[in-house]
Structure formats: structure tokens, C-alpha cells
Biopython code that builds the backbone (N, CA, C, O; Angstrom):
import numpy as np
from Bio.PDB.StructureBuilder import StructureBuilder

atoms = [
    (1, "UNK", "N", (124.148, 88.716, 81.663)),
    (1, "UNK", "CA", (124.866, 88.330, 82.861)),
    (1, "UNK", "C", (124.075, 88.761, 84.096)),
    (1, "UNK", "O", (123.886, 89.932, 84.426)),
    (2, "UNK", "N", (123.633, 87.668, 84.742)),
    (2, "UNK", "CA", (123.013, 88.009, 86.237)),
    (2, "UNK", "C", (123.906, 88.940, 87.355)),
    (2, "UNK", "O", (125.106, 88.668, 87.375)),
    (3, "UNK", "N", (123.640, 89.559, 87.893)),
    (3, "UNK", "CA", (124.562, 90.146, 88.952)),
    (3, "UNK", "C", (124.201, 89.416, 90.075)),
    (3, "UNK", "O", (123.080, 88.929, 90.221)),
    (4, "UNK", "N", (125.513, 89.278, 91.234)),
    (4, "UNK", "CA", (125.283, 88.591, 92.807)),
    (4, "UNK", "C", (124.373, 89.480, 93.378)),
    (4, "UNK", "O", (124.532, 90.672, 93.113)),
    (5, "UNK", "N", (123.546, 89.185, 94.034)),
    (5, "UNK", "CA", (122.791, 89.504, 94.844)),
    (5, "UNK", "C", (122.851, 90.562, 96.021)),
    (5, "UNK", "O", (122.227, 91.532, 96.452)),
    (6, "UNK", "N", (124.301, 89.576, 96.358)),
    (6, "UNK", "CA", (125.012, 90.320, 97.397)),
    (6, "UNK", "C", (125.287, 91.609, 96.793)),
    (6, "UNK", "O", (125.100, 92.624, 97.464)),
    (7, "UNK", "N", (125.762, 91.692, 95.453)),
    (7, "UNK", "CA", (126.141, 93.140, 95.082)),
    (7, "UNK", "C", (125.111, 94.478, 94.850)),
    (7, "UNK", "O", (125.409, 95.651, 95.070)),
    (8, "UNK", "N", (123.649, 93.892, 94.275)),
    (8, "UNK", "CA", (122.526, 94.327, 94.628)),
    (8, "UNK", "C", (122.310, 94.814, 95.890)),
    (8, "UNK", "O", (122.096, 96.015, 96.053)),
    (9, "UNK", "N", (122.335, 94.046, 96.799)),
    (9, "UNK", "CA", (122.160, 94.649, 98.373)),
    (9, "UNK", "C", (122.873, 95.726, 99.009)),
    (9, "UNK", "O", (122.423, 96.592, 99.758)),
    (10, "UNK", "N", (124.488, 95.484, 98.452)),
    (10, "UNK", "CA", (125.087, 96.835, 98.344)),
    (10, "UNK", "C", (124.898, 97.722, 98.343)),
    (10, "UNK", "O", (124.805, 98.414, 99.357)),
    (11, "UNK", "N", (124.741, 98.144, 97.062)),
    (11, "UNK", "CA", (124.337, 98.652, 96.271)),
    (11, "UNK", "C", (122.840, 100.142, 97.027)),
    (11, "UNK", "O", (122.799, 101.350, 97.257)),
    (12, "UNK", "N", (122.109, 99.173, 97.092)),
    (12, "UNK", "CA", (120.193, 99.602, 97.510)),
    (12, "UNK", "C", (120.890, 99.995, 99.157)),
    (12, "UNK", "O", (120.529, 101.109, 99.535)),
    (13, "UNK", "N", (121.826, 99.234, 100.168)),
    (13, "UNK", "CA", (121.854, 99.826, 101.004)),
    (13, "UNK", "C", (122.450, 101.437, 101.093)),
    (13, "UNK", "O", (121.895, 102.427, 101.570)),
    (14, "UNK", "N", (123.724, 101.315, 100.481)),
    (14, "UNK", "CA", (124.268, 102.682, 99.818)),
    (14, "UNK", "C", (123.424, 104.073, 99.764)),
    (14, "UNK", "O", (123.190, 105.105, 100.394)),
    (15, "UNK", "N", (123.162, 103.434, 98.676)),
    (15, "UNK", "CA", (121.815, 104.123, 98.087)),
    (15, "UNK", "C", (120.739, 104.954, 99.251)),
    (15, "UNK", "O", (120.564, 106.158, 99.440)),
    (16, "UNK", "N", (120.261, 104.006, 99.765)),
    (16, "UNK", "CA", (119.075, 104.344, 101.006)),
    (16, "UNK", "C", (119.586, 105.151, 102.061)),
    (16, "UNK", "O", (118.901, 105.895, 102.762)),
    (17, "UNK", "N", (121.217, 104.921, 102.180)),
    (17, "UNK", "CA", (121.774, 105.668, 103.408)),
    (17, "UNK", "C", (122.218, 107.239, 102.765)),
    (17, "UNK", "O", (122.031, 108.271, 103.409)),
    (18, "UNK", "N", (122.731, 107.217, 101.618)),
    (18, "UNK", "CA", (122.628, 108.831, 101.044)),
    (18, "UNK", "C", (122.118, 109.364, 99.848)),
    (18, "UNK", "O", (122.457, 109.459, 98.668)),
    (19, "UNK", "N", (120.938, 109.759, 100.767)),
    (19, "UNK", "CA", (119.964, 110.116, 99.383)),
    (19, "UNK", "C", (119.760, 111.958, 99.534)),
    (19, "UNK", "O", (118.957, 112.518, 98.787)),
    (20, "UNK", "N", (120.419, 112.615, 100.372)),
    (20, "UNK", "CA", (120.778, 113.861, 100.464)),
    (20, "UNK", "C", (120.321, 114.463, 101.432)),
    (20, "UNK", "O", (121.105, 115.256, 101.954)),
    (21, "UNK", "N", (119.258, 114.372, 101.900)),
    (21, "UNK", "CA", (118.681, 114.802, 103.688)),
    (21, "UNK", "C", (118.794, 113.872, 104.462)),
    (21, "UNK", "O", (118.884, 112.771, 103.919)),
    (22, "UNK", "N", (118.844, 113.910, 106.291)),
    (22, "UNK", "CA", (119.312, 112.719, 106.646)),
    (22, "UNK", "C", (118.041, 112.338, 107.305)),
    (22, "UNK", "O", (118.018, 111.262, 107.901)),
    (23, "UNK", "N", (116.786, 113.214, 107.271)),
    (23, "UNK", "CA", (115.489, 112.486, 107.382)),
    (23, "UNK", "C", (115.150, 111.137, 106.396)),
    (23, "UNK", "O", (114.690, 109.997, 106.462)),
    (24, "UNK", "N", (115.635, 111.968, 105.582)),
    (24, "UNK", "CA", (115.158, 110.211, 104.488)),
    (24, "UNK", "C", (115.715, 109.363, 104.135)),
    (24, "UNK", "O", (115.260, 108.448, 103.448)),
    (25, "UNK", "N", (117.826, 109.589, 104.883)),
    (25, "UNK", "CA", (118.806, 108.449, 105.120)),
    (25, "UNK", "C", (117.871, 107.654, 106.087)),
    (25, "UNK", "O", (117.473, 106.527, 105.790)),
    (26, "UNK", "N", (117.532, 108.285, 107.264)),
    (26, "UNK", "CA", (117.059, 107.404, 108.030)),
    (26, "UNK", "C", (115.672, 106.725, 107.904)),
    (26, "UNK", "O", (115.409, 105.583, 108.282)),
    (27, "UNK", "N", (114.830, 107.600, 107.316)),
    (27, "UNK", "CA", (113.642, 106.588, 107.101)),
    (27, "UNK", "C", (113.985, 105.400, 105.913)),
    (27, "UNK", "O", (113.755, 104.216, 106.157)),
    (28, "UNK", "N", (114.441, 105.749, 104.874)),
    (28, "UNK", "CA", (114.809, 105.242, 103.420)),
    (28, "UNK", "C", (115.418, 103.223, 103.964)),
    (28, "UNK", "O", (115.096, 102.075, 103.656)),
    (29, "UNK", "N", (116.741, 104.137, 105.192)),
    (29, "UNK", "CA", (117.650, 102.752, 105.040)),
    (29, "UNK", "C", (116.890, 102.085, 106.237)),
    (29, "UNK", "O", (117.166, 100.886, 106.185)),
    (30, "UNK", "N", (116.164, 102.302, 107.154)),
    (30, "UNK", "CA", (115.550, 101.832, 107.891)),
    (30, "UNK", "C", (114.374, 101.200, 107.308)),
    (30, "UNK", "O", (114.158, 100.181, 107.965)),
    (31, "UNK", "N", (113.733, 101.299, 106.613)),
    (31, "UNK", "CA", (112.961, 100.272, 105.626)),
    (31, "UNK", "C", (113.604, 99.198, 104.733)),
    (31, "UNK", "O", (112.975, 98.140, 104.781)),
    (32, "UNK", "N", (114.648, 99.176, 103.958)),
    (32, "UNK", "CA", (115.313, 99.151, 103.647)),
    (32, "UNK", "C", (115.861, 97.544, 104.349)),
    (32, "UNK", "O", (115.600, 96.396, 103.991)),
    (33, "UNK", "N", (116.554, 97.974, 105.270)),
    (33, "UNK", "CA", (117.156, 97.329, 106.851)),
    (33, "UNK", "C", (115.935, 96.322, 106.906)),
    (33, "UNK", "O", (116.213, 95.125, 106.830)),
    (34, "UNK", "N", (114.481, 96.733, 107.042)),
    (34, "UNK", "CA", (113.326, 95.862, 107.262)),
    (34, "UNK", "C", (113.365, 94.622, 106.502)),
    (34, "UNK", "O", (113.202, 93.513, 107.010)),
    (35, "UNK", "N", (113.617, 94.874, 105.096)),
    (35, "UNK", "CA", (112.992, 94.242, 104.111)),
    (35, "UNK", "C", (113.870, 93.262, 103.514)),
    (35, "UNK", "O", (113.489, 92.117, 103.270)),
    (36, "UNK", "N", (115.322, 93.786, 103.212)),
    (36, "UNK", "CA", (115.933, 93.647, 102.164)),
    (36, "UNK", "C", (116.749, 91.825, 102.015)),
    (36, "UNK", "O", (117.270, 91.183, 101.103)),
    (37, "UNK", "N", (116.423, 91.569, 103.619)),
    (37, "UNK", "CA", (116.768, 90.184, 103.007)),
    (37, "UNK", "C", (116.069, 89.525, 103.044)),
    (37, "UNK", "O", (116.587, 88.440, 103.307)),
    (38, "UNK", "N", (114.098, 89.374, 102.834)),
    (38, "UNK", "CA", (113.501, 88.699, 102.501)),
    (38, "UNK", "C", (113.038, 89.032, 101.501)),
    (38, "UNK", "O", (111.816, 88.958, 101.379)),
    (39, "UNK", "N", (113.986, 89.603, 100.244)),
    (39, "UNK", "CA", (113.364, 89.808, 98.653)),
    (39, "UNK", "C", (114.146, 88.718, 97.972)),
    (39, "UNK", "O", (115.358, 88.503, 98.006)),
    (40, "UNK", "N", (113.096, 88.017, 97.289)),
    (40, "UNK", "CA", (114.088, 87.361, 95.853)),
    (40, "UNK", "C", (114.453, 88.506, 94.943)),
    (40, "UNK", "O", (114.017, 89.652, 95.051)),
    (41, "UNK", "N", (115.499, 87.970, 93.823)),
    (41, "UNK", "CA", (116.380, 88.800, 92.784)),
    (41, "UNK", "C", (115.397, 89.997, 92.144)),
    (41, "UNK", "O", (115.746, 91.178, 92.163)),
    (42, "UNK", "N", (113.890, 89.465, 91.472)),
    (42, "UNK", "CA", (113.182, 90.623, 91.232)),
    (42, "UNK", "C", (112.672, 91.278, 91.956)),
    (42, "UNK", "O", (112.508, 92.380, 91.432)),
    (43, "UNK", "N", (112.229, 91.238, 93.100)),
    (43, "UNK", "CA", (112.660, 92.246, 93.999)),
    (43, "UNK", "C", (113.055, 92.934, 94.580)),
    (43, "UNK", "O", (112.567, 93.898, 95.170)),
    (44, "UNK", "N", (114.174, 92.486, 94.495)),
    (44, "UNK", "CA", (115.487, 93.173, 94.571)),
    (44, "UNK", "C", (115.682, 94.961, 93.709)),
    (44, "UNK", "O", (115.787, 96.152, 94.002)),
    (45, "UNK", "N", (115.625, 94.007, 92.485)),
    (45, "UNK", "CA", (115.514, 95.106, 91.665)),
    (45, "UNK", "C", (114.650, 96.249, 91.367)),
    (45, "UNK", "O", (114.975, 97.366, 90.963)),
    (46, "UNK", "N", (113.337, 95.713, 91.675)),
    (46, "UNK", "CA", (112.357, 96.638, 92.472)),
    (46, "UNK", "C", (112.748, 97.663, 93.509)),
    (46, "UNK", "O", (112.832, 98.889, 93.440)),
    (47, "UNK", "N", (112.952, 96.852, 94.435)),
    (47, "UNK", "CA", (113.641, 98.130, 95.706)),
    (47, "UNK", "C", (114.822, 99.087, 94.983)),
    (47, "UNK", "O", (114.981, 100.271, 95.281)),
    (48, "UNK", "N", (115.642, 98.347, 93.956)),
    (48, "UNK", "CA", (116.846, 99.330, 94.057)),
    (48, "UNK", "C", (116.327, 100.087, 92.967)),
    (48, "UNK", "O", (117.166, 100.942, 92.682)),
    (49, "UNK", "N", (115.042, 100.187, 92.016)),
    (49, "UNK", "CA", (114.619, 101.260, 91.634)),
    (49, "UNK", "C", (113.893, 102.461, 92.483)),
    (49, "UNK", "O", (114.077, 103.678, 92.456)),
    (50, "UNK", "N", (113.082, 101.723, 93.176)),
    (50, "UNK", "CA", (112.643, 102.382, 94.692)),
    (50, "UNK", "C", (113.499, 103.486, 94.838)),
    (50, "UNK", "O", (113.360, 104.647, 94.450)),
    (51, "UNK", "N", (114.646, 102.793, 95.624)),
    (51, "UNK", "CA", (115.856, 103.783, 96.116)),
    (51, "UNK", "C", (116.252, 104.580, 95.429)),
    (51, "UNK", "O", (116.772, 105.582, 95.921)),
    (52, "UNK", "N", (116.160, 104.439, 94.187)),
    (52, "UNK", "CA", (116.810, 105.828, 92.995)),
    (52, "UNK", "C", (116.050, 106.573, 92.310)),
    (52, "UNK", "O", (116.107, 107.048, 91.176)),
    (53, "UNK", "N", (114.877, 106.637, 93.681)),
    (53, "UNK", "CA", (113.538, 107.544, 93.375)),
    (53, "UNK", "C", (113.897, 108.611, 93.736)),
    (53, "UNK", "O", (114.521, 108.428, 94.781)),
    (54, "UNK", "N", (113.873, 109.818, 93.449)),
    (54, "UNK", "CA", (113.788, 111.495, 93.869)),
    (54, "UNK", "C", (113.218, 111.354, 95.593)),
    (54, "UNK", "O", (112.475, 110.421, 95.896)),
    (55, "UNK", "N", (113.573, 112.173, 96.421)),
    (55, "UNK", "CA", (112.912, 112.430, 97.694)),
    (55, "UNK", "C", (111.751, 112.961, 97.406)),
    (55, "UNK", "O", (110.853, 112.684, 98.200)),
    (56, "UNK", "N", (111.456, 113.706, 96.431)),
    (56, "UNK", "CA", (110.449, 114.623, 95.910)),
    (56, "UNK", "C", (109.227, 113.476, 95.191)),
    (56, "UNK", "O", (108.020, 113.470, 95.433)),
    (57, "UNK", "N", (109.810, 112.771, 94.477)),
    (57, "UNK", "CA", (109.040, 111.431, 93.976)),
    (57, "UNK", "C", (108.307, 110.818, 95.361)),
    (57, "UNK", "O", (107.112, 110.844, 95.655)),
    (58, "UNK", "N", (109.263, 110.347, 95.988)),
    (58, "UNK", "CA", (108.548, 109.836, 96.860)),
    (58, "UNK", "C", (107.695, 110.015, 97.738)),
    (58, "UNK", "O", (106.801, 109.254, 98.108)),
    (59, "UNK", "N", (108.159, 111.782, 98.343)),
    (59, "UNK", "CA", (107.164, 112.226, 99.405)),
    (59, "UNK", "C", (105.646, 112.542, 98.614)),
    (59, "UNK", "O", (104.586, 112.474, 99.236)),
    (60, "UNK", "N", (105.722, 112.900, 97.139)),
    (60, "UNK", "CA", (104.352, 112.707, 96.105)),
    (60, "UNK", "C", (103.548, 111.195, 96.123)),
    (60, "UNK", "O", (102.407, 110.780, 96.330)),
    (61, "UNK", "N", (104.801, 110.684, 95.795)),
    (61, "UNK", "CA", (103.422, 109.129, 95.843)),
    (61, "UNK", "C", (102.854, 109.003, 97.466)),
    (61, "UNK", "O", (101.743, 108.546, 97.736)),
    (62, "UNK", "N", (103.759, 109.460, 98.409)),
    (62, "UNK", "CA", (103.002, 108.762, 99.776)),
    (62, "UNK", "C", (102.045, 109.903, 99.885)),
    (62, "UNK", "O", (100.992, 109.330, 100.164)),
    (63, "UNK", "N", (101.694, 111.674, 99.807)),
    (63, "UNK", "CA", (100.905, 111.791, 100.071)),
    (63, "UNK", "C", (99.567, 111.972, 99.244)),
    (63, "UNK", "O", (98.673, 112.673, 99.718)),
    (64, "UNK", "N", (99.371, 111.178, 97.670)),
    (64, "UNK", "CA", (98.743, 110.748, 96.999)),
    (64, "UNK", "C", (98.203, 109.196, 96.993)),
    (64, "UNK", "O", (97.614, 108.503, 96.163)),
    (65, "UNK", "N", (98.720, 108.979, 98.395)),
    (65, "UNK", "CA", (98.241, 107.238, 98.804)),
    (65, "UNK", "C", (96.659, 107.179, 98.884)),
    (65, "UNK", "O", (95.869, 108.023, 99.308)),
    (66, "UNK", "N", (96.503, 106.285, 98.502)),
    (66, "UNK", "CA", (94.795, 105.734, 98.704)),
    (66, "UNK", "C", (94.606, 104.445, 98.449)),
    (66, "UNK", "O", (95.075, 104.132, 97.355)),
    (67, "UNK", "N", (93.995, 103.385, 99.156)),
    (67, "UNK", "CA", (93.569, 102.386, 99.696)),
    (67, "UNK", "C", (92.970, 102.012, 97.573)),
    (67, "UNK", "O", (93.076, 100.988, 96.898)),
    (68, "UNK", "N", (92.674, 102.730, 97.394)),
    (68, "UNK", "CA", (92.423, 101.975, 95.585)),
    (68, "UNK", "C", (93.421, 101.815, 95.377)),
    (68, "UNK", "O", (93.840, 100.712, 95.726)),
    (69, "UNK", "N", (94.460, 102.804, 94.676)),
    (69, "UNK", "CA", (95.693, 103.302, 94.055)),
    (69, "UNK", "C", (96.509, 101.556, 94.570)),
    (69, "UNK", "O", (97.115, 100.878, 93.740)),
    (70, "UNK", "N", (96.352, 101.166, 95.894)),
    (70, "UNK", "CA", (97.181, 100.223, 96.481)),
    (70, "UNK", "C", (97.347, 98.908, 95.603)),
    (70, "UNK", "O", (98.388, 98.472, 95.112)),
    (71, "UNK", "N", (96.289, 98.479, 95.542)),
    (71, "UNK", "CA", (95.742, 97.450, 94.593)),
    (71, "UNK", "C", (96.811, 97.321, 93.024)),
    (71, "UNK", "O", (97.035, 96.308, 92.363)),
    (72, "UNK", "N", (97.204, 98.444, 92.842)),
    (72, "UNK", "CA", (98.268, 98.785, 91.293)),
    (72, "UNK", "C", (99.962, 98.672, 91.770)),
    (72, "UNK", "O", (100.895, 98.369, 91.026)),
    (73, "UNK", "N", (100.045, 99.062, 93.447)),
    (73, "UNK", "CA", (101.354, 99.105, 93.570)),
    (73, "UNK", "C", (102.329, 97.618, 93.334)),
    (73, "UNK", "O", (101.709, 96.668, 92.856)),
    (74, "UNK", "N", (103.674, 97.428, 93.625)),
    (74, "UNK", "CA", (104.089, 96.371, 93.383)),
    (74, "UNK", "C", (104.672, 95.942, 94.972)),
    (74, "UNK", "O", (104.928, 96.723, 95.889)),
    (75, "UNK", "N", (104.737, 95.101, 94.971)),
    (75, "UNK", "CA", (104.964, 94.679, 96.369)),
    (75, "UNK", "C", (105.944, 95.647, 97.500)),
    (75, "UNK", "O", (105.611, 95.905, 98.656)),
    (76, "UNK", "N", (107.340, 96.127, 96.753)),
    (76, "UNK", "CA", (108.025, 97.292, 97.593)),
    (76, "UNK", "C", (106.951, 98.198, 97.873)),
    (76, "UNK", "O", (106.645, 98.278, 99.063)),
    (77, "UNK", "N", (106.248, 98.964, 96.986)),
    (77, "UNK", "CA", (105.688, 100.270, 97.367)),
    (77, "UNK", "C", (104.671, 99.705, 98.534)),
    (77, "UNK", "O", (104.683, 100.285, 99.620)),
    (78, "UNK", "N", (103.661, 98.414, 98.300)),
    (78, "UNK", "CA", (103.459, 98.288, 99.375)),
    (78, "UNK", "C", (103.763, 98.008, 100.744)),
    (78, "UNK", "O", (102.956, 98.181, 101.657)),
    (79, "UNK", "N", (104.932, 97.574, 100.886)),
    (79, "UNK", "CA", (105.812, 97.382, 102.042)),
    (79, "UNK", "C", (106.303, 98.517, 103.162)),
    (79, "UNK", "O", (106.558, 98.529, 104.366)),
    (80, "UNK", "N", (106.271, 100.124, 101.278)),
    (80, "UNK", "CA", (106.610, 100.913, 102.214)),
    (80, "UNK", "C", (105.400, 101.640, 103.047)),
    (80, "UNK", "O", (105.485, 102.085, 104.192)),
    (81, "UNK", "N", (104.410, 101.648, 102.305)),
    (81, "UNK", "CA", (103.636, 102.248, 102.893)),
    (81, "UNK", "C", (102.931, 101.864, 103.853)),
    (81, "UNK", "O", (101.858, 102.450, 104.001)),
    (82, "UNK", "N", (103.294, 100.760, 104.819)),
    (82, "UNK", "CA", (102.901, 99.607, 105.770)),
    (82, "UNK", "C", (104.181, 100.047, 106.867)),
    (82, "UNK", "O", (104.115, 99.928, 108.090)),
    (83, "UNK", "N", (105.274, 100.549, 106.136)),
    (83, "UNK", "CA", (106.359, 100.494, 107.115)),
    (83, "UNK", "C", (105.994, 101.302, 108.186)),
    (83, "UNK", "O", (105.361, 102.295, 107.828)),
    (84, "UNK", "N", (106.170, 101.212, 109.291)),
    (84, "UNK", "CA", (106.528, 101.985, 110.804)),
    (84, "UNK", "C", (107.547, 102.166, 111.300)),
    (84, "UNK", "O", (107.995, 101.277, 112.024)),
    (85, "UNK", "N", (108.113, 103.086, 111.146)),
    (85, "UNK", "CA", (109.669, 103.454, 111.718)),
    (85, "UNK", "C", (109.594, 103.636, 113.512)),
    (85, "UNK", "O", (108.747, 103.945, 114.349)),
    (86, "UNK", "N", (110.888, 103.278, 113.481)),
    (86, "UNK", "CA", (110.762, 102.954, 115.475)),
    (86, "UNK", "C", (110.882, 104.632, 115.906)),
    (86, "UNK", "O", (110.851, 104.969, 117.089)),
]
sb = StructureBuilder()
sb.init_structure("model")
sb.init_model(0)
sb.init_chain("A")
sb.init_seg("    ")
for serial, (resi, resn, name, xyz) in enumerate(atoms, 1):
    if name == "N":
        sb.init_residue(resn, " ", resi, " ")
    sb.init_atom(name, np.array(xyz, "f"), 0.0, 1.0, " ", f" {name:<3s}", serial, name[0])
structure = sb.get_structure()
């Protein structure tokens, strides 16, 4: 059974807004906010694994970023690491 989309989006916004510090509510759903309605369904699902990454996960992959490593990511991770928060 496919799930709505809409409920996906839910879902990943949720998600992005409490992830337990509110540095990374706000960076998280503010990317998030960027992206989320120009993903098709597998992308989707991408991001909402994204989002149910550890804070600790994540602040590791970004400061283990490198211009090779990029080339392996999947389209979210590259999105985020492109993102610029206002």
C-alpha cells in the first residue's frame, strides 16, 4: 500500500521541527521548508530518512564532507549540504 504524500510531508515536517535542540529545529525544518515540495515520492522517502537521522549523525557526516565523498551522496544529502540558511 502506497502512502499519500501529503501524509509523508507531515510527517518529515514534524519530524524536522522536533528533533530535540532548537538549533537543529531550525536549521533541520528550514531546509526542509526549502525542498520538500519539489521531491517526487522517492524522495520523499529519502528526506524522511534524513530527518530520523541522530543530530549526532548528522553534525558527523557534515563535518566529514568532501567534494569526493559528494559524488556517492543521494540527492537530499546533497541539497543539504548546498543549503544556506537565512
Amino acid at each position: 500500500m502506497k502512502i499519500n504524500k501529503d501524509d509523508i510531508k507531515k510527517r518529515i515536517i514534524y519530524r524536522a521541527s522536533y528533533r530535540g535542540t532548537k538549533e537543529m529545529d531550525v536549521l533541520i525544518s528550514s531546509f526542509v521548508a526549502s525542498i520538500i515540495n519539489k521531491l517526487n515520492y522517492e524522495e520523499l522517502a529519502d528526506l524522511e530518512n534524513f530527518v530520523n537521522l541522530s543530530d549526532e549523525v548528522l553534525i558527523k557526516m557534515n563535518k566529514n564532507f568532501s567534494e569526493e565523498k559528494k559524488e556517492k551522496l543521494n540527492k537530499i544529502h546533497k541539497e543539504f549540504y548546498n543549503f544556506k540558511p537565512l
